[in-house]
C-alpha positions, 0 to 999 in steps of 0.5 A, a space after each residue: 795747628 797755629 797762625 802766628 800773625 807778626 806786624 813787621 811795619 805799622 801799615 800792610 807789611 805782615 810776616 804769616 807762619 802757618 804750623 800743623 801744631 804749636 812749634 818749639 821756639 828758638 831763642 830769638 822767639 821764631 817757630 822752627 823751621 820744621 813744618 812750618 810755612 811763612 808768607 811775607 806780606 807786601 813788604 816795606 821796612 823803610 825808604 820813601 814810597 814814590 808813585 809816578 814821581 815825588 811830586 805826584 804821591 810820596 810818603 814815609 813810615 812815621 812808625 820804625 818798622 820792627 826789623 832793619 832787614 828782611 836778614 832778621 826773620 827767617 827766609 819765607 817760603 813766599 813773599 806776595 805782592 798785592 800791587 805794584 805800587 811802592 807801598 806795597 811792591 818796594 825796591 829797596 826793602 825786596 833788594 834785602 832778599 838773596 838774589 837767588 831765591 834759594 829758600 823764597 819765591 816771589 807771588 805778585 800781581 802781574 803788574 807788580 811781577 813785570 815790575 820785578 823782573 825789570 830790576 833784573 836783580 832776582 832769579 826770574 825763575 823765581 818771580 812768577 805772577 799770581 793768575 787772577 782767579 776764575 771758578 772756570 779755571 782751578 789752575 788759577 789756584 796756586 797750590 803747594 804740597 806739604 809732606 806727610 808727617 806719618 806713613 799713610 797719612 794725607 798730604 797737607 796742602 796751602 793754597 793762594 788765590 788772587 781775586 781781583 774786582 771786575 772794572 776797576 781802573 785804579 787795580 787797588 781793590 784785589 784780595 789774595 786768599 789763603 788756605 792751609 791745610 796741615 799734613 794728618 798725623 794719622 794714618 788716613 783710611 780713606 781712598 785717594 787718587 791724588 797725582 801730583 804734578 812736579 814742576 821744574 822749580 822748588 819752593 822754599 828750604 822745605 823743597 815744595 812743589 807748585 801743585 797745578 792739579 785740584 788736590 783736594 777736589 779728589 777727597 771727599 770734603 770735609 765741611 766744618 763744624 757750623 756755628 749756627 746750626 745744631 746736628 739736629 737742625 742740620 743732619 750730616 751728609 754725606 757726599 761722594 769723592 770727587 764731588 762739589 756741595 751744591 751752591 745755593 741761591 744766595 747772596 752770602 755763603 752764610 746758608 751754605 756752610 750751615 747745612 754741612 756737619 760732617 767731620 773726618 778725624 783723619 783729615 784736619 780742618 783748614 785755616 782760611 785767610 783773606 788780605 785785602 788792603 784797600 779792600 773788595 766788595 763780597 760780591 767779588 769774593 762769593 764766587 771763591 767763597 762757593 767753590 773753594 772755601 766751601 768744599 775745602 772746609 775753610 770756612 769760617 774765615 779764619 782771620 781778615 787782615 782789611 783797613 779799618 781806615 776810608 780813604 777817598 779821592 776825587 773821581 779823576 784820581 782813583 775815587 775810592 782808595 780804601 772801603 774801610 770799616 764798612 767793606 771789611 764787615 761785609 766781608 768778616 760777616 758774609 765770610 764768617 770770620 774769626 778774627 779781623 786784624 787791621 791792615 794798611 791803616 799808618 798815618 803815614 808822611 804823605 806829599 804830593 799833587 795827588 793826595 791834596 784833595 784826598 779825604 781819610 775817616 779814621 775810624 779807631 779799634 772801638 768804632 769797629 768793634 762796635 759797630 761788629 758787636 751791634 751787626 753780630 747780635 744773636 751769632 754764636 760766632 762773634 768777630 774779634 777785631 784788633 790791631 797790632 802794634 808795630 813788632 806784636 805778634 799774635 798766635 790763632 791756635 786751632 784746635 780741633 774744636 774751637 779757635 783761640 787766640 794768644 797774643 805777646 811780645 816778640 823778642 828783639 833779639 835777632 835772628 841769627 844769620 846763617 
């Protein structure tokens, strides 16, 4: 199975396509739509970016976006908004969508999603708000159902979370996790006892179903191979259907996934994403962590999309408006992340009231990757960090082993309009 990674704009707006394996390309350099599953990031082409008003926060790309228009790419499955700030959740670039949203549904924090619904320009059914996750409640993840690709094979499954950080006044620091879990290729010989529940509206030209019901907590889990441990030091286990792998006295989910060894060839393993644009300490992430990632076996995190970049304001303004490089390696460390990718880090043309007193450590692709160097020492399981150029476009291909990652240049030819 593979990631591809294309950076739509030089600042947060992401254009992810998950595939159970390395699809056929069209001429204009997209994967096909068979089994594929595309999430649209925060999406902001071109336009001014206003918070409040003008003259309290404005600012514009210095880089060209990649695309013109959102008709260049292929719908998306989803599109997620992670704020409702017009950097993130902008009118003019989701204006470019089909107001029926026949192939795409619109996943934004609640504010963000109120905020759409008001345009009264987009299906409301359409526009749904992403409930903030609780270890209590598992209906806080969203999940949906990818068919079988053989008779007696195990559904797939992509999950999004939205975890917010507990008192914050500014609502800038939330992250929204992913999973994706392709449908097997084999026939499954494990007992099941998954009941779907179908809702009144469908999801994408692949006809998903929103999935309420915890799916994967009815399968027996399937950790992932440790990249700290040997089968000698940590012997396999062995846990019943239907059951959780008990939590650790920790305060990172580093312990825990070393002790679970055991595979099932029949159930692929899960990619796990974590975007987080401003950023979000760990201990917010933890709870997740344990009892989500864990047991769905989507750790190691596959790829964190976080800003290198901090960003600080005065305490009346907000504070701290990005943790940058230091947050992001509590995250890619704690997480066990493959791959860090920098997110919301344009120098954009900024004006305005609030931003005079606002202070920006850049901190470059060599900083960064030194400073995960001199924090991994010893680990079998290094982080690469990149950054993508406006328009690149990476490929994370999973086998069943092991991570690699291929990198190239997208056509600019346009995808053609149908």
């Amino acid at each position: 199975m593979s990631l591809s990674v294309r950076h739509l704009n030089g600042d947060a707006t992401f254009l992810l396509t998950f595939s159970p394996k390395e699809d056929a390309r069209n001429s204009s350099g997209y994967a096909t739509t068979a089994n594929r599953f595309s999430i649209l990031l925060d999406p902001w082409l071109s336009g001014d970016s206003t918070i409040y008003h003008r003259k309290f926060a404005l600012a514009r790309h210095t880089v060209p976006s990649s695309i013109d228009h959102l008709s260049e790419i292929p719908p998306p499955n989803v599109v997620l908004i992670s704020q409702e700030k017009s950097d993130h959740c902008h009118e003019e670039t989701l204006r470019q969508l089909e107001p029926s949203l026949r192939h795409t549904t619109i996943l934004a924090q609640p504010a963000a999603a109120k905020k759409i619904r008001g345009w009264k320009y987009f299906n409301p059914s359409k526009v749904l708000a992403l409930p903030i996750y609780s270890e209590r409640r598992p209906e806080s993840v969203l999940r949906f159902c990818l068919p079988c690709q053989t008779p007696g094979g195990i559904p797939g499954e992509v999950t999004i979370a939205f975890i917010t950080a507990k008192l914050d006044m500014t609502g800038l620091h939330n992250a929204i996790a992913l999973t994706y879990r392709p449908p097997s290729v084999v026939p499954s010989f494990e007992p099941t006892t998954t009941t779907f529940y179908n809702h009144d509206f469908r999801l994408s030209e692949l006809d998903l179903p929103l999935q309420s019901s915890p799916f994967l907590e009815q399968l027996p889990p399937t950790p992932p191979e440790s990249p700290r441990s040997t089968p000698e030091s940590s012997p396999p286990q062995s846990p019943r259907p239907g059951s959780f792998f008990p939590a650790t006295a920790t305060n990172s989910i580093s312990s825990t996934v070393t002790s679970l060894s055991t595979y099932s060839p029949s159930r692929p393993k899960t990619m796990s994403v974590l975007y987080s644009p401003h950023g979000i300490a760990y201990a917010h992430i933890l709870p997740y962590a344990r009892t989500h990632l864990v047991p769905n076996a989507a750790l190691p995190l596959t790829l964190l999309l976080h800003a290198f970049d901090r960003v600080q304001n005065v305490w009346y303004l907000g504070g701290n408006i990005s943790t940058g490089m230091h947050g992001g390696l509590e995250l890619a460390q704690s997480l066990l992340a493959r791959y860090w990718i920098s997110a919301h880090d344009e120098d954009k043309e900024s004006s305005g009231f609030s931003i005079k007193n606002c202070v920006t450590r850049k901190h470059t692709l060599a900083e960064v990757d030194a400073l995960v160097r001199d924090g991994r020492k010893g680990s079998r399981a290094p982080i690469d960090v990149m950054v993508l150029d406006c328009g690149a476009e990476t490929v994370i291909e999973v086998p069943e082993t092991q991570i690699r990652v291929r990198e190239r240049v997208v056509p600019q030819t346009p995808w053609p309009l149908v």
